[in-house]
Phi, psi and omega in degrees: 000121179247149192267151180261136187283158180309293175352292198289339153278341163297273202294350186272308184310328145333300201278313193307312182310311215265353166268343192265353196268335181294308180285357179270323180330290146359284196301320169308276174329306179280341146310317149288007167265110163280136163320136181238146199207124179274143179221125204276134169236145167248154184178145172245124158329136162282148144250125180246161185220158158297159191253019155282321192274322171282004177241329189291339182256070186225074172213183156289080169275190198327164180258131166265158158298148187279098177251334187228075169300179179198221227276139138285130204209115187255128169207128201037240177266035175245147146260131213258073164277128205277133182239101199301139180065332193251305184176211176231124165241172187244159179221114179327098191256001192307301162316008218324356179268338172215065171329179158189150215239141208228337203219172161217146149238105196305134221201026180324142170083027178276135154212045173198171180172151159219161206233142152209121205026314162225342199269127179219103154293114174242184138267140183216098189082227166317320185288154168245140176212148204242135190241188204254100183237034194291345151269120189266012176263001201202045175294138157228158166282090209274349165184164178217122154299090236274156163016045169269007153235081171302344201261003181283128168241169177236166193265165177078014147098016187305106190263168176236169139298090192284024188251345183224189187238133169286132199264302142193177186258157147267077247263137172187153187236142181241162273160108175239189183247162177200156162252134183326346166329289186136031174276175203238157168252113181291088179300326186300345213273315200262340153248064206281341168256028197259202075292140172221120147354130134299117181304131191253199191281155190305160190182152195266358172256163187272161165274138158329133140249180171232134147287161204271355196281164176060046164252015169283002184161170175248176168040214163258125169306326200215110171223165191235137192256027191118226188253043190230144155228146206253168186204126150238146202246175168312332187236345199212145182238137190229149166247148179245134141273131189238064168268338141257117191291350203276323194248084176296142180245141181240148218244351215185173181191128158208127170299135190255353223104186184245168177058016171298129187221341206178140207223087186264148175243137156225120164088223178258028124267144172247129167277140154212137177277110190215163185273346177240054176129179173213134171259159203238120177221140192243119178255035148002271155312069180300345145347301192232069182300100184255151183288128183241314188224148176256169122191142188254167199214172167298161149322070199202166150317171155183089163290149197232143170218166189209174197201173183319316177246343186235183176205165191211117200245129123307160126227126164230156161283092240177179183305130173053018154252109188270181216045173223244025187248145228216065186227194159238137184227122166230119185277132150278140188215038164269001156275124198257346177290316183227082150296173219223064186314089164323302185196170192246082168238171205259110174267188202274273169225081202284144170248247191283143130271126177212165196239137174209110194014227180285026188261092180250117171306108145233143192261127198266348184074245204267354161279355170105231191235119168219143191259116203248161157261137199217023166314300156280125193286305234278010171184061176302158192229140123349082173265350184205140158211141178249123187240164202098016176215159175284060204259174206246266185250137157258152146216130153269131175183137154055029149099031158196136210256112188256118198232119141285124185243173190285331177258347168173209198240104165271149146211155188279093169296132178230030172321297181251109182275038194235343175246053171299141188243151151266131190246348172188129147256129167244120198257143138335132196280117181297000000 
């Protein structure tokens, strides 16, 4: 029988020890190794010009692709299309069976305009700029108004440069490391003249962005009363007397609140459109616009429009629009103090709305475009609804409803409204 000597037990118990402390070891060490993940940000470039290279070139020039449409603005056979942030184009409307789109007027930071008589208002930012269009192939500029929209800003604390004009972005993407955990990056830190896209969860892949264009407003900004233009800022409604049109002059400012989104004129009134409500303001005195009626709504958008006894708000839900709510509200507003929410009904994501006699236009967002009878408010029917395209804004006039969509320009016969017809798309450059 042979003994295994101590020696020999030492050392094997020696070895056993030192693998096994290697594997607790081991064990430690790959627990404190955090998992790593890539997560791709999107962020844009400012391009900037001087603000000499930009008003000299506020004229008509080359005709562009249509890539962002915004607000529609119709005057005789032209149509005045708002290219968010970028300018206007105009468009030969003698046909509606055949535009044609002839002109651009470059506008940076524009997304709104009205038209009175040869006189075309636009923005261009902060700026009021009053252009000549009585050639609309040969617009020029007659005049600009310094900081008539002070609030415009942007989100993620993004400062522009004020000594020059942004022009246009440049889109580009970077790649970090992140721990897969969920930590977040202060990207401005590393680019402070950037904007950046909100970021999703980390992933080897790029994240959707938005773009940084249009953050100036919804609908309509700007409307013309007689010889007054009315402006509303996020906060405030300013008046120009444009009795010389070429030269606005500005005679007033009255405060409304916060979240002021929109501005319709009826009669010796303005409906304005706010996420919390539509105020009634009496310009009797256009001078001197006073608050006549109120009436509140949830948290939401609301572009607004009226007619004699009634009125008729959208609320949607959308990009910088809080709350979930998604109707048509149509208000009696023959007590003009106290209007009157008749009935409620439910949409998709409602945008632009317009009205022709008992004919209401609402463009629905991603349900498309539906055309309701609205003799009766108190119980409007569907008579059409065209679905497959995304719109934004309609104007119905003179038995054809001209809609902006996310992919181009319809526009509609309703001669016979029981037979709408389509009579032209004009698609958007992809």
């Amino acid at each position: 029988m042979s003994i295994l000597k101590p020696i020999a037990m030492t050392r094997i118990f020696t070895s056993f020890s030192k693998i096994t402390s290697l594997l607790i070891v081991m064990f430690f060490l790959a627990g404190c190794v955090k998992d790593k993940c890539t997560q791709t940000y999107t962020y844009f470039m400012p391009v900037y010009k001087t603000t000499a290279e930009v008003r000299a070139n506020i004229k008509s020039n080359k005709s562009r692709d249509i890539e962002r449409p915004g607000k529609l603005f119709i005057k005789g056979d032209y149509i005045f299309l708002n290219e968010i942030d970028k300018g206007i184009h105009i468009i030969n409307n003698s046909n509606p069976a055949s535009p044609k789109n002839v002109a651009f007027i470059d506008i940076p930071g524009n997304v709104d305009l009205a038209v009175k008589g040869n006189i075309l208002y636009a923005d261009l930012y902060t700026d009021l700029v009053a252009l000549d269009i009585t050639n609309p192939l040969q617009a020029i500029v007659r005049s600009i108004v310094d900081n008539a929209f002070p609030e415009r800003s942007y989100t993620g604390g993004f400062r522009p440069d004020d000594s020059k004009i942004i022009v246009d972005w440049v889109e580009r993407d970077t790649t970090v490391t992140v721990d897969c955990k969920g930590g977040r990056m202060t990207m401005w830190i590393d680019c402070p003249n950037c904007m950046f896209a909100d970021a999703a969860s980390p992933s080897s892949s790029a994240q959707k962005s938005s773009s940084p264009f249009g953050m100036g407003g919804s609908m309509a900004r700007l409307t013309i009363v007689n010889s007054h233009l009315y402006t509303v800022s996020t906060t405030s409604l300013n008046v120009y007397n444009i009795s010389v049109p070429y030269t606005p002059a500005f005679t007033s400012k009255v405060q409304l609140g916060w979240g002021i989104e929109t501005i319709y004129p009826f009669k010796n009134k303005l409906f304005i459109g706010s996420n919390t409500g539509m105020f009634i303001y009496d310009i009797t005195n256009p001078v001197q616009p006073t608050k006549q009626g109120e009436f509140n709504h949830v948290r939401t958008c609301d572009p607004v429009i009226a007619e004699d006894n009634y009125a008729y708000v959208t609320l949607r839900t959308g990009t910088g629009c809080p709350g979930s709510t998604n109707q048509l509200d149509v208000l009696d507003i023959t007590n003009l103090s106290q209007p009157l929410r008749m009935k409620s009904y439910p949409m998709t994501n409602p945008h632009g709305l317009s009205k022709d006699g008992d004919l209401l236009f609402i463009c629905d967002g991603r349900d498309g475009l539906k055309v309701y009878n609205a003799s009766n408010r108190n119980s409007i029917s569907l008579m059409k609804h065209i679905s497959g395209l995304n719109t934004y804004d309609v104007i119905a006039w003179n038995d054809v409803a001209i809609v902006s969509a996310a992919d181009g320009l319809y526009q509609y016969d309703y001669s016979d409204v029981n037979d709408i017809k389509l009579l032209s798309k004009t698609v958007w450059k992809k």
